[in-house]
Structure formats: C-alpha cells, structure tokens
C-alpha positions in Angstrom: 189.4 134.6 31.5 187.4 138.0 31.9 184.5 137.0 33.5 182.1 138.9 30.7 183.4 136.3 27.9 180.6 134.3 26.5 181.2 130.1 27.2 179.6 127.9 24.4 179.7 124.3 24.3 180.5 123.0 20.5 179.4 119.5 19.8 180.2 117.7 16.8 181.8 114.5 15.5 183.1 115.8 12.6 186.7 117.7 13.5 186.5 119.7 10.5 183.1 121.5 11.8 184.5 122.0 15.5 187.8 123.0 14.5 186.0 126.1 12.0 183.4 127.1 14.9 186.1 127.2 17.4 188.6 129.1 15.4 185.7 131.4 14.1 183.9 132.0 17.5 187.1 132.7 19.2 188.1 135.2 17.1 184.6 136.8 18.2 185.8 136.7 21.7 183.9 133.8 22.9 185.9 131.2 25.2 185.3 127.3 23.2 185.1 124.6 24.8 184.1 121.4 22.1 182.7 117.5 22.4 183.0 114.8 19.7 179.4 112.8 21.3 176.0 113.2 23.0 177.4 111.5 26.2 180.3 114.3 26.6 178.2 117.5 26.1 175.7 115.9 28.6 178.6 116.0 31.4 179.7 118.7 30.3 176.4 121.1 30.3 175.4 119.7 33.5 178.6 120.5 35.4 179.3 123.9 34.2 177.5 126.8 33.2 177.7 127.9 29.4 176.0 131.0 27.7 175.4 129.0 24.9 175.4 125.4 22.9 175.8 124.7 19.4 174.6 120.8 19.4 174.7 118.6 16.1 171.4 116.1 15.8 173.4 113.1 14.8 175.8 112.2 17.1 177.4 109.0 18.3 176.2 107.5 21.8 173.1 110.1 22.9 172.2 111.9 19.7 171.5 115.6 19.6 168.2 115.1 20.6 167.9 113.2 23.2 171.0 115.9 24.5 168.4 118.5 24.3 165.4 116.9 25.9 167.6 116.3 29.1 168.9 119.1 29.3 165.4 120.6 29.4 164.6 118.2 31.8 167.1 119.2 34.6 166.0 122.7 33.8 169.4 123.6 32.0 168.1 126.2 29.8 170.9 127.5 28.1 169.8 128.4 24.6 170.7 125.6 21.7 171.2 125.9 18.0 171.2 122.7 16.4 172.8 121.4 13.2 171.5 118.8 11.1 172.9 117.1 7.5 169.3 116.4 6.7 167.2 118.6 5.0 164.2 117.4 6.7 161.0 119.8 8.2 160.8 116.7 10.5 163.9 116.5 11.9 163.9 120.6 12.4 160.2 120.4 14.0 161.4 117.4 16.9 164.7 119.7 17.6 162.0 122.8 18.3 159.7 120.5 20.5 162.9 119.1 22.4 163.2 122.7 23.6 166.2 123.9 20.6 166.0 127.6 20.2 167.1 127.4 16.3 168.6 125.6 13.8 170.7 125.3 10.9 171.0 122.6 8.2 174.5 121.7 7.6 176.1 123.0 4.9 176.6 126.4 6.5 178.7 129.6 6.8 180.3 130.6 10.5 178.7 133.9 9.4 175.4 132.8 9.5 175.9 130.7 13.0 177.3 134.5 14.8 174.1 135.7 13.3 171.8 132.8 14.7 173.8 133.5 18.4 173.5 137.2 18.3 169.8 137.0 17.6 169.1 134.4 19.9 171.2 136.3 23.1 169.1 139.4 22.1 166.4 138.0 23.1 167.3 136.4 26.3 169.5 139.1 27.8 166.8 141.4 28.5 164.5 138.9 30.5 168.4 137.7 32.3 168.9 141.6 33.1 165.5 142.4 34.6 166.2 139.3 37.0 169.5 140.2 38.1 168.4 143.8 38.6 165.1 143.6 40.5 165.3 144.5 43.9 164.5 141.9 46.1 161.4 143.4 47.6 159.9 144.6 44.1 156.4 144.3 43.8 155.9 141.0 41.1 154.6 142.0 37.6 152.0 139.7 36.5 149.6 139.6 33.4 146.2 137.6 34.2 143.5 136.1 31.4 140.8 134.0 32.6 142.7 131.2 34.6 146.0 132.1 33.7 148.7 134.1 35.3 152.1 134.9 34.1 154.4 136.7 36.7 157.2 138.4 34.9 159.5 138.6 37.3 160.0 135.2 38.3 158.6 133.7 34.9 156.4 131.8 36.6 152.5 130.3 35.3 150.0 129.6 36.8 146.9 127.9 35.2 144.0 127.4 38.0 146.2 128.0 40.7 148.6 125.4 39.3 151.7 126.1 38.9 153.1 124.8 35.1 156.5 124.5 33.7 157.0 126.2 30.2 160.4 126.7 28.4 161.7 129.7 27.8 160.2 130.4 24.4 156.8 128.9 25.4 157.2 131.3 28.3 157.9 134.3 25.8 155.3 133.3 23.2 152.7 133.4 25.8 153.5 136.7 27.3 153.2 138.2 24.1 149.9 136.9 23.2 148.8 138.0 26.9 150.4 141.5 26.3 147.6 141.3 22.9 144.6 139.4 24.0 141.7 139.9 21.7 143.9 140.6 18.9 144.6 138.4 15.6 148.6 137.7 15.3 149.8 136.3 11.9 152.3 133.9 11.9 154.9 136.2 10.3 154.6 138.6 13.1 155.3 136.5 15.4 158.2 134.5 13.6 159.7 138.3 13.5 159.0 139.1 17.0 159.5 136.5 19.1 162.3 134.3 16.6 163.8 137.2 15.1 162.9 135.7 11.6 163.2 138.2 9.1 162.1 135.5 6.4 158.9 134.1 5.7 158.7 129.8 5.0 159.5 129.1 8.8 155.9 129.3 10.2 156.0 126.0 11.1 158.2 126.8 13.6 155.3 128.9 15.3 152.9 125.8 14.7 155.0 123.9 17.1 155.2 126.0 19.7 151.8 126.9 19.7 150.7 123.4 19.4 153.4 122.6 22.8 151.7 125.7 24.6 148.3 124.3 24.4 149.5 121.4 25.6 150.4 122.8 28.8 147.5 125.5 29.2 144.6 124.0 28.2 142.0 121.5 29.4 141.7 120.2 26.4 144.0 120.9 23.7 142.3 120.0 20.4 139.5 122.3 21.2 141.4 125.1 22.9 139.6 128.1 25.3 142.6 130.5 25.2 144.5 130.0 22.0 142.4 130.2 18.9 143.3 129.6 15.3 142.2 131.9 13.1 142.3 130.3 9.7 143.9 131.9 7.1 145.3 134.6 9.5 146.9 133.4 12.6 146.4 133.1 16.3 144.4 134.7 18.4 144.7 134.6 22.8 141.4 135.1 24.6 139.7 134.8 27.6 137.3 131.9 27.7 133.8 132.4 27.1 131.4 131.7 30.0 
C-alpha cells in the first residue's frame, strides 16, 4: 500500500452500509478496513493508526459513543463522523461533546459522506503540516489574552500557568476567537469557518463547543470572563476586566 493512502476505520452493524462505504471509499483511493461493534473499532483504533473513522451511534457491545469518548480519552484524535438512524438534536449534540467532528443521520448518500471527509481533512492537514514541518529549534508561536496562552506550534493551553487539555476543535475554536479578541462573531461565521458549514440551522453545534470551552477556561463557567454571549448576535472573546 502507497504509504500516502488515507486508512479509515468503517464501523457498522448493518452489512449493507459497510459494504456501500467500502466499495464507494475505495474507489476514492482510500485503503478500508470495517467493524460490525463498538468493542472491535476500540481494538482496532487503539492498535493502529487511521486517518479517519466513520463510527455508527448504535452499535452492539460499546455503542458509538462511548467509542468516541475513549478514544478521546487515550488521546486518539483521529477525526470521527458519526452516523445515527435517529433524527434527534440530542443524540447529534452528545456525539459533538464526545469529541465527534461531524455527523450524518442515516439515510444518506456516499456522496455526501466524501464531502463530510474532504471538509473535515481540510481542516486538519494544515495544523498536521505546520507540525511536521517546523524545525525543531523554531521559535514557539503563541497568542496570549489575560490568563490564557495558546502556543501554536505544539497546540498547547495554558490557563494560569496550567496546563489544560482541549480537543482538537476546542483547540481551533479558541485560536480563532484569540486571533479576534474584542470582536463580535455570529454563529454562522463561525459554523462556516471553523466547521465548514455552508448551511445555516446547525448553530447548535457552535453552542456546544462553546459551552465545552468554558468549561475548561473559565473559573466559573456560567458567568464567563473570556467568552461572552452576545445575545442576538454571537460570541464575543475578551480579556477580563480588572
């Protein structure tokens, strides 16, 4: 296998749905490997590397959540689109807080899954490039508001000189409300910038991760220093007054 072939990690119990991703994905160009439970694509994403998993919520044994919030855990974070039958914000809004980078709700097209990958690896190439091709003794980028530091290079946080652990869309989203401190961000913007949403009824998405982000930042989270709401308009990331 050329070693420039994208791995992904298919999981679902329903044959019919593995069999069209695989057959669909590898005529892409992207090597398949597939699991029928939650158990399986456990082993299987902790013992080898893969670019990217397609992981269905409701799975015999460990279901697709609990798949997710492990693999988080041990720090695997490849990026995850999840599938769900159910049409339900609820279901969608626990994937996202698990650490899932999208999802889709089952029926679907294979088109619209390649879609889902390709915006999803455009967004994490770039960071996976800058890291393989700064030189060791590069001085570290960093951004600084108040108490926090961000250093780009490593994608490390520091809040108070402690170090926190952010996933890799937390880490994004706040960079880019660093990068625009002061400034009011609609939701929409950010949906576009940071998910590659192009379409607007999925600001709940940013909800989440804003809501997760506080968690991790601020001293209290239900009266937040850094990231304000501004009603009727979006978020806004400031340095806390004195």
């Amino acid at each position: 296998m050329k070693e420039n072939v994208k791995k992904v990690l298919v999981v679902d119990d329903e044959p019919s749905i593995s069999t069209l991703l695989k057959f669909n994905l590898e005529k892409e160009g992207y090597h398949v490997t597939t699991a029928e439970n939650g158990r399986s694509a456990l082993e299987l994403a902790l013992s080898e590397p893969f670019d990217f998993i397609i992981l269905d919520i409701m799975l015999p044994g460990l279901d697709g959540m609990e798949v997710t919030k492990r693999l988080r855990q041990e720090k695997i974070d490849t990026p995850i689109l999840m599938l769900t039958a159910k049409d339900d914000q609820i279901d969608r809004i626990l994937g996202l807080e698990m650490g899932a980078d999208d999802y889709l709700t089952k029926p679907f097209s294979p088109r619209e899954v390649l879609a889902r990958m390709k915006a999803i690896f455009r967004r994490v190439e770039p960071r996976e490039n800058a890291t393989s091709e700064k030189p060791f003794d590069e001085e570290e980028e960093w951004l600084q508001v108040g108490g926090i530091k961000a250093e780009l290079s490593n994608f490390k946080v520091l809040v108070n000189s402690q170090e926190i652990i952010l996933t890799p869309k937390e880490f994004e989203l706040l960079v880019y409300f660093m990068k625009r401190k002061d400034r009011v961000i609609d939701r929409d913007t950010l949906l576009n910038r940071i998910w590659q949403f192009d379409f607007a009824g999925q600001s709940r998405i940013v909800d989440v991760h804003v809501s997760h982000l506080r968690e991790k930042i601020e001293k209290d989270p239900k009266h937040p220093e850094y990231l304000q709401t501004v009603r009727g308009f979006g978020y806004r990331f400031q340095e806390p007054k004195k």
